[in-house]
N, C-alpha and C positions, 0 to 999 in steps of 0.2 A: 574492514581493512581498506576497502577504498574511499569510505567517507573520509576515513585519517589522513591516507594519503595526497586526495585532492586540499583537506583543511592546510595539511603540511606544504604544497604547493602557495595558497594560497597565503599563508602565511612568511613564509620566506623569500616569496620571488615577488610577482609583481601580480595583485592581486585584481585589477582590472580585465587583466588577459584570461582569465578562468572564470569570472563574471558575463564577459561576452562569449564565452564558451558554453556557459552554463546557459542563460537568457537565449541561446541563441536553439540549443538543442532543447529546451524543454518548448519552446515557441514550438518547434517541428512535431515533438511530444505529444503538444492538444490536437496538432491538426489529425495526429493519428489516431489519438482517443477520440477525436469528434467522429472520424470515419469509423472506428468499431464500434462505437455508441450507433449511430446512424445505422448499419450494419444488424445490428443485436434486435435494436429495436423492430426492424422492418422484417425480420424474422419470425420475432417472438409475437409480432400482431400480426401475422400472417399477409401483412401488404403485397402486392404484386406492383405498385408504383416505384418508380425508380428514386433513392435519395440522393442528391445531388448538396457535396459536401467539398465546395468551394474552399479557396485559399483566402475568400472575403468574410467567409461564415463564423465572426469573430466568438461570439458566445455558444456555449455549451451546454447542453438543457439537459439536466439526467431527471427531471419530470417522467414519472409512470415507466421509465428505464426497465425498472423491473415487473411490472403490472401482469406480461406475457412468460413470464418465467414461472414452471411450477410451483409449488410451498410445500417440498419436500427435499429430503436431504440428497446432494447429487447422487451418491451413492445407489440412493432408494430410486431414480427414476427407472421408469419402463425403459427397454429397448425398444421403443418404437424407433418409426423414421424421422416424426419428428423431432421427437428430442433429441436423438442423434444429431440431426442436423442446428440445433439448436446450442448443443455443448460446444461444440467450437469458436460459434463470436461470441459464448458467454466465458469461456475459459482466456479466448484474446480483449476480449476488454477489461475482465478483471486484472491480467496481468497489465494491459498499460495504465488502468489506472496505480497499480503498484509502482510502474517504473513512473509516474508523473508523480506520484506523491515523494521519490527518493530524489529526482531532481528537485523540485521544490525544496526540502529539506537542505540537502547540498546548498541549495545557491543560499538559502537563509544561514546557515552557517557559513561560508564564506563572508556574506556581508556581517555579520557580526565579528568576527573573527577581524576583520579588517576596519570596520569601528576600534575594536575593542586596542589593535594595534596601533592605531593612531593616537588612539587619545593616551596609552604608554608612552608610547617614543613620545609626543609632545609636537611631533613633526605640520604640526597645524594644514596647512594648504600648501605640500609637497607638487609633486608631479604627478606622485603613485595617488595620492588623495583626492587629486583633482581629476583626476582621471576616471577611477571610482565613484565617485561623487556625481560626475558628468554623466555616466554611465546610468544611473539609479534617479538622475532626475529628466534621461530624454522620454518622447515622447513612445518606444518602441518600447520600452520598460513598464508603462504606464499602462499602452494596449496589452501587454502579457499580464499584469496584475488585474485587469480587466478580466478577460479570461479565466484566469485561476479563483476570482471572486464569485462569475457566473457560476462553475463549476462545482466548487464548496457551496454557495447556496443552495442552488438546486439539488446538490447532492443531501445536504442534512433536511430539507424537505423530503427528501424521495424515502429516506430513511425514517422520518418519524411518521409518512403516511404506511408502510409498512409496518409500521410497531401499533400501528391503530386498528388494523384489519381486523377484522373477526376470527377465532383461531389461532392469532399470535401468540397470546399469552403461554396458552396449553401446549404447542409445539415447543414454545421456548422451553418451558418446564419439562418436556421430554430430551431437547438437546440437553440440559443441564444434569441428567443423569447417567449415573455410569454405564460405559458402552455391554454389550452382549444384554442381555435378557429382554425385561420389554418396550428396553428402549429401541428405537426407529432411527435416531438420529445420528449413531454412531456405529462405525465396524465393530465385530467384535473383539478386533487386534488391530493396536496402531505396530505399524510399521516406521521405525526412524532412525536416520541417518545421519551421521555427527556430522556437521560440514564446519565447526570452528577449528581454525588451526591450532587452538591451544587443548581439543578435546573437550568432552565435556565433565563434569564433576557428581559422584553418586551419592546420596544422602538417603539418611535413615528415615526421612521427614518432610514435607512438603517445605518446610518454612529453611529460608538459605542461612539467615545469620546464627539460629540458636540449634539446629540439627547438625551434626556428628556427619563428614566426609568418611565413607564406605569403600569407595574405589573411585574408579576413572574408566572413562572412556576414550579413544582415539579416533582422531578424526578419518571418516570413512567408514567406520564400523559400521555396521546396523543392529536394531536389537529392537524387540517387539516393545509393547506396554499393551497391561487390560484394563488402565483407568487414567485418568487424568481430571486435576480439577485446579482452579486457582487457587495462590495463598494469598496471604494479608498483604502484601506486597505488590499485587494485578501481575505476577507473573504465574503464567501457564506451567503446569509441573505434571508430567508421564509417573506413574507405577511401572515397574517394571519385574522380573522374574529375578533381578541382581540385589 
């Protein structure tokens, strides 16, 4: 509801001003993800050297990110102290990578959105176009797409040197099956929480278009599941007791 709302904004008012809002707030975004990154990492390798993460430190290396983080499911870690100490910059860096990937997104749709307005109206090289335009081609736009490019690269490296590790495969194959018995990778009860404000929808079937509406759920409810699997569609779908 607030991607709509910013699109909404940006679409009816003046679409430059939510552009520099956007550009300006994910710019602060990286420097925050560079610091939990920095942070994670000096952790998870047990560094005692201090990492110094300047407002100059343009690119973002998520290289071996994960090298010092166990390969088991968080659930399944030890209480030890280390990993204690370990679940916190790795639960704050995955959340800012979450919030850097919904800015991102945001500001790409706004620019599309404001493309796709312009060339409707017909309004060629307005005030509002020029402005935007100006916007997307200074040099501060250029260093952020910089950043966001280190970022993605390094990140789909970090990931496919992880899919290659020895024991990937066979773990994968235990997350993919259903939770309780001898699987390791899952609780044996999800726990979830409706947060859409339209509730969510109960079906007889995993697949949305051709199974049968059962009931409904309201938003806030909670309600367990003992399995979960994707449908033909790549949407994740809970069993449940209803």
């Amino acid at each position: 509801s607030l991607t709509a709302t910013v699109k909404s904004i940006a679409s009816n008012y003046e679409p430059h001003k939510m552009m520099k809002k956007l550009i300006d707030s994910l710019d602060k975004q990286l420097t925050v993800l560079g610091r939990s990154q920095a942070e994670l990492r000096r952790l998870s390798t047990n560094s005692d050297g201090d990492t110094d993460f300047g407002e100059d430190n343009i690119d973002i290396n998520s290289t071996l990110i994960l090298d010092g983080v166990p390969r088991v499911a968080l659930q399944r870690l030890e209480q030890t102290v280390d990993n204690l100490a370990l679940t916190k910059p790795l639960s704050q860096f995955l959340r800012n990578v979450v919030t850097t990937e919904w800015l991102s997104n945001t500001l790409s749709t706004i620019i599309r959105t404001a493309s796709q307005r312009s060339h409707e109206m017909s309004t060629g090289w307005g005030r509002s176009e020029r402005e935007w335009k100006k916007e997307l081609s200074s040099e501060r736009f250029e260093a952020l797409l910089r950043r966001l490019s280190g970022l993605h690269r390094s990140s789909l490296m970090e990931v496919c040197r992880t899919r290659t590790e020895e024991g990937y495969e066979s773990r994968d194959l235990d997350r993919r099956q259903s939770p309780g018995g001898s699987s390791k990778a899952h609780p044996a009860v999800y726990r979830l929480r409706i947060v859409c404000p339209e509730g969510a929808i109960v079906r007889d079937g995993i697949e949305i278009d051709s199974c049968a509406n059962i009931g409904s759920l309201e938003m806030g409810e909670v309600v367990e599941a003992f399995d979960r699997c994707i449908n033909s569609c790549g949407v994740l779908r809970y069993r449940t007791s209803r």
